[in-house]
C-alpha positions in Angstrom: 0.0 0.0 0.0 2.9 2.2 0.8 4.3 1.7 -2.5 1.1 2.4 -4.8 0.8 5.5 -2.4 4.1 6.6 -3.4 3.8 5.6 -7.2 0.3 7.4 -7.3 2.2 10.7 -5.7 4.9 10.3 -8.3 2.6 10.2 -11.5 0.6 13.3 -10.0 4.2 15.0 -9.6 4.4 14.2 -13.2 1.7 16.1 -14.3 -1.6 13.5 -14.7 -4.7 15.0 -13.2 -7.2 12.3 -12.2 -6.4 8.5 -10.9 -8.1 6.1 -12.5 -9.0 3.4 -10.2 -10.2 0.4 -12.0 -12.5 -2.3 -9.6 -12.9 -6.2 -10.9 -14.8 -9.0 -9.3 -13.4 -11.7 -11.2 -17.3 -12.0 -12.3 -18.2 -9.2 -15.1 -14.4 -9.2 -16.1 -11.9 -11.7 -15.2 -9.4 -9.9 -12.8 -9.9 -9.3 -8.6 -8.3 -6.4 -7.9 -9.1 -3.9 -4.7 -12.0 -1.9 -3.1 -13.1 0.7 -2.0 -11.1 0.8 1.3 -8.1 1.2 -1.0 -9.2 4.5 -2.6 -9.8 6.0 0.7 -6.3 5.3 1.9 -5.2 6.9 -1.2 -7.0 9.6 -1.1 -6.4 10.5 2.8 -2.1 10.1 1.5 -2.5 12.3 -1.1 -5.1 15.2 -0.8 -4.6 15.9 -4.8 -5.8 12.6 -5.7 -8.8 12.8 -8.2 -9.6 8.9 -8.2 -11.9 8.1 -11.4 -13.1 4.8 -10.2 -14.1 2.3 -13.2 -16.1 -0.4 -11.6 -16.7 -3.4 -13.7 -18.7 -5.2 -11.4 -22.2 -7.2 -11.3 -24.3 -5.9 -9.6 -23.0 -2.8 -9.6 -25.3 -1.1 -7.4 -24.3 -1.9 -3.9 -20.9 -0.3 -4.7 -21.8 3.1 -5.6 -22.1 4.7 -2.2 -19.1 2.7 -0.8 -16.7 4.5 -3.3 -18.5 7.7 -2.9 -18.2 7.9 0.7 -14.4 7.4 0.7 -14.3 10.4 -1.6 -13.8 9.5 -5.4 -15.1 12.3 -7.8 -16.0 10.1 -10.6 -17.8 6.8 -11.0 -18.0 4.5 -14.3 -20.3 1.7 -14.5 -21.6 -0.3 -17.6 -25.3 -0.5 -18.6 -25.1 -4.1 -18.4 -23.9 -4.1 -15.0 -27.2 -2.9 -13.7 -30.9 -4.0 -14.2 -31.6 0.0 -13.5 -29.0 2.0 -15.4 -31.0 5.2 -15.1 -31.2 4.6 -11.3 -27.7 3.7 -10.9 -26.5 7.0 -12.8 -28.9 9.3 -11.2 -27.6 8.0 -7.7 -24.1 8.6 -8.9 -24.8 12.2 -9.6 -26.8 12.6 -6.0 -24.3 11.7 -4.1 -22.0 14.2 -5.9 -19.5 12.3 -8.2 -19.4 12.4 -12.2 -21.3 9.6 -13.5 -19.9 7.6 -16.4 -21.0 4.8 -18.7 -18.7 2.7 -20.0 -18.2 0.3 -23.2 -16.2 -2.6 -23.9 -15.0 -3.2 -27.8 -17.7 -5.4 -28.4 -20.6 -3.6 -26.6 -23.0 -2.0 -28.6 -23.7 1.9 -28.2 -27.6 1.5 -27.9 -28.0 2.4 -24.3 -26.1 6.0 -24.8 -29.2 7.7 -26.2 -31.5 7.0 -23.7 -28.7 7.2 -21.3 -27.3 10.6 -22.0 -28.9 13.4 -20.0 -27.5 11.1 -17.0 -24.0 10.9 -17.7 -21.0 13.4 -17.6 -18.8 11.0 -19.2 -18.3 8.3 -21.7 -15.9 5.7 -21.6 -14.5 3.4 -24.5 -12.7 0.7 -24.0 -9.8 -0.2 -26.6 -8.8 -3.1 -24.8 -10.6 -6.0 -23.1 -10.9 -5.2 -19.8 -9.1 -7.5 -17.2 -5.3 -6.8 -17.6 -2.5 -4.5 -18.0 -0.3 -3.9 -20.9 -2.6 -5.0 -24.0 -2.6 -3.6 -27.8 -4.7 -0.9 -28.5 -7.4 -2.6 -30.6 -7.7 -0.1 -34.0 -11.5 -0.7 -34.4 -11.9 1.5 -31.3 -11.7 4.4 -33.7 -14.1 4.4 -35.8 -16.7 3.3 -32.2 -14.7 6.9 -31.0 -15.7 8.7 -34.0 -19.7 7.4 -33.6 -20.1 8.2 -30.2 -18.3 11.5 -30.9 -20.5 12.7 -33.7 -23.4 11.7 -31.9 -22.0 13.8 -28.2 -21.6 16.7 -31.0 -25.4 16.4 -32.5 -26.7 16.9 -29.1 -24.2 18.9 -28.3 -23.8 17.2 -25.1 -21.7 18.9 -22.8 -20.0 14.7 -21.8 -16.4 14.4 -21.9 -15.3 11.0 -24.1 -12.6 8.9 -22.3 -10.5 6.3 -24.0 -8.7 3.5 -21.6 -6.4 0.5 -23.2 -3.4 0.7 -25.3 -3.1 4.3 -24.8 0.4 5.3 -25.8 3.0 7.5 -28.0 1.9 5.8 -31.2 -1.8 6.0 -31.0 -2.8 8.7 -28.8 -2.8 11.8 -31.5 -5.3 9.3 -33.7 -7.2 9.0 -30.8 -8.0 12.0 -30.0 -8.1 12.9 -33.8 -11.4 10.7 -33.6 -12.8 12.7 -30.8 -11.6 11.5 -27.1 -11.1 14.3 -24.8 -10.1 12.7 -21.9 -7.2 9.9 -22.2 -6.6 6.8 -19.9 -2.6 6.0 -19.8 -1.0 3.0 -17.6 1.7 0.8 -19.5 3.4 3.6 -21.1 3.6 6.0 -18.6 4.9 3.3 -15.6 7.2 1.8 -17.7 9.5 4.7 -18.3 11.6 5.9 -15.7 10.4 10.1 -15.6 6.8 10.0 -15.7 6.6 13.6 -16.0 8.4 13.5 -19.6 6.1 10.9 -20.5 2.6 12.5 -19.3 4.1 15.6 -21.1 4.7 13.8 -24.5 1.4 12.4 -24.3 -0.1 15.5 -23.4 1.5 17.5 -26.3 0.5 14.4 -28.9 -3.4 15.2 -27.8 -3.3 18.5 -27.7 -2.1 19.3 -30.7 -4.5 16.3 -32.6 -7.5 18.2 -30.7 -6.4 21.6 -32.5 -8.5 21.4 -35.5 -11.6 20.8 -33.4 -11.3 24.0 -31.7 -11.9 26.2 -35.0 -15.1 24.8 -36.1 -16.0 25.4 -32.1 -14.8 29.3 -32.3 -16.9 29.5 -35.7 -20.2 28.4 -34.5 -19.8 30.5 -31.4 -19.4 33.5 -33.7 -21.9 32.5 -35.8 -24.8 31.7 -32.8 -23.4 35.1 -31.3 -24.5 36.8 -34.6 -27.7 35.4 -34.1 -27.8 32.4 -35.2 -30.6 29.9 -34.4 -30.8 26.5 -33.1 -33.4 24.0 -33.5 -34.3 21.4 -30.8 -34.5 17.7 -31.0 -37.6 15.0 -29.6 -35.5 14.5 -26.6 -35.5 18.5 -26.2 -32.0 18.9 -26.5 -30.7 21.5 -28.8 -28.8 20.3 -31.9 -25.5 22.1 -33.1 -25.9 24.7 -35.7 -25.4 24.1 -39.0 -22.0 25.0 -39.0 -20.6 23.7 -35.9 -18.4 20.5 -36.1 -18.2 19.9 -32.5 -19.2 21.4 -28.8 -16.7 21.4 -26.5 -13.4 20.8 -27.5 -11.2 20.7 -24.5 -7.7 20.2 -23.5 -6.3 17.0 -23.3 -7.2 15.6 -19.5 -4.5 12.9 -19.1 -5.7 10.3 -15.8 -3.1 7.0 -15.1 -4.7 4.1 -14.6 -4.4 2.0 -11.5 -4.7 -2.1 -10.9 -3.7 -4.3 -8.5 -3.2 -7.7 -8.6 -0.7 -10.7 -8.9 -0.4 -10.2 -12.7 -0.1 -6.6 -12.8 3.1 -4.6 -11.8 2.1 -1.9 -10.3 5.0 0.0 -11.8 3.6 -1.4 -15.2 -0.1 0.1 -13.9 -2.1 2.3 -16.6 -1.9 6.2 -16.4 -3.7 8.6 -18.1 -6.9 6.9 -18.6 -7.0 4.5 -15.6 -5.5 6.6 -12.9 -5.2 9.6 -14.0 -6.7 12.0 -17.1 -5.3 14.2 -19.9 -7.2 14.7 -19.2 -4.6 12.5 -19.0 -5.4 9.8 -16.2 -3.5 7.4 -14.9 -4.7 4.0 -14.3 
């Protein structure tokens, strides 16, 4: 414990916002790693710990307040986790934590429509979840670019987090697709200065996210011109004609964090596990 403490201090040194903390019951994915006991401890050793907890675990319900009352800001759960989604996410927001909803690679996006006014964040995995150190699976763009262009339609204000794979050779085409926030574990822990790492990452997204920011600037122009806006059934407003995207933020970086007998924890995620680019570290 005393050594993820000091590994989680060293990433945030480094630059990585959020922690991304990611729970397995050896049921819905097969890996047992901790609870959430351990992101309390964490928290309480580090007060600038932003845990982004990731719990792929059936039922999922029970868990919710547990990791909220030891002080995580962000919880992720899959629709398929829960019989009551809607419920789930609601009680994620009411107890005063971001609420995400997360896919695997082979997970359809159905559930996102209906699901959308109850979420501040999407989550795509590019790996199977259960371990450390996989290959980014390249299909995971174009499922970024859909849920992308359909965040931008609705211009829902919902960051889109990546998690798997995440490194040096992928990240600027991920975020080319449309991911805001960035989930980082195997590259960043297995170099020696995670800050240069985080850094190079960071610089990769941000510079891939540019060319969203224009078409953002233009529409504002053009909507502070007077431009109109036209709503959708759901009663959301859609984009104007001319806007490519909403919100097109910096790069969040989070490290991603696991731990169990087949994980390193010096080989651990960061940027979309543990903490965000948003880079997050996991």
């Amino acid at each position: 414990m005393v050594e993820l403490g000091s590994e989680v201090s060293r990433v945030l040194d480094g630059g990585a916002e959020w922690i991304h903390f990611d729970v397995m019951d050896n049921h819905y994915v097969p890996n047992l790693t901790m609870g959430p006991e351990v992101c309390g401890a964490l928290i309480k050793s580090d007060t600038r710990v932003h845990i982004d907890a990731h719990l792929m675990v059936t039922p999922v319900d029970e868990l919710i307040e547990r990791f909220a009352d030891v002080g995580v800001r962000g919880i992720t759960i899959h629709p398929d986790a829960t019989p009551h989604p809607h419920r789930a996410l609601r009680r994620i927001r009411d107890l005063g934590c971001r609420s995400g909803l997360a896919f695997n690679p082979g997970a359809p996006l159905g559930a996102l429509e209906e699901l959308i006014p109850e979420i501040d964040l999407v989550l795509i995995m590019s790996v199977n979840p259960g371990f450390g150190g996989q290959k980014f699976i390249p299909a995971s763009l174009n499922k970024i670019r859909r849920v992308r262009e359909f965040l931008d339609q609705f211009d829902a204000p919902v960051r889109l987090q990546v998690d798997g794979g995440i490194d040096l050779n992928n990240i600027a085409d991920v975020a080319a697709a449309g991911a805001d926030t960035f989930v980082a574990g195997t590259s960043i822990f297995s170099v020696d200065n995670y800050g240069e790492r985080i850094g190079q990452l960071r610089a990769l997204a941000e510079e891939a996210l540019k060319p969203r920011e224009k078409p953002k600037a233009a529409a504002e122009g053009a909507a502070a011109a007077g431009g109109e806006t036209s709503g959708d059934p759901k009663g959301r407003p859609s984009p104007p004609a001319d806007a490519a995207a909403p919100d097109a933020p910096n790069a969040e970086s989070a490290a991603d964090v696991k731990n169990d007998e087949n994980h390193d924890p010096e080989q651990s995620q960061s940027g979309a596990n543990s903490t965000p680019s948003q880079l997050s570290s996991s």
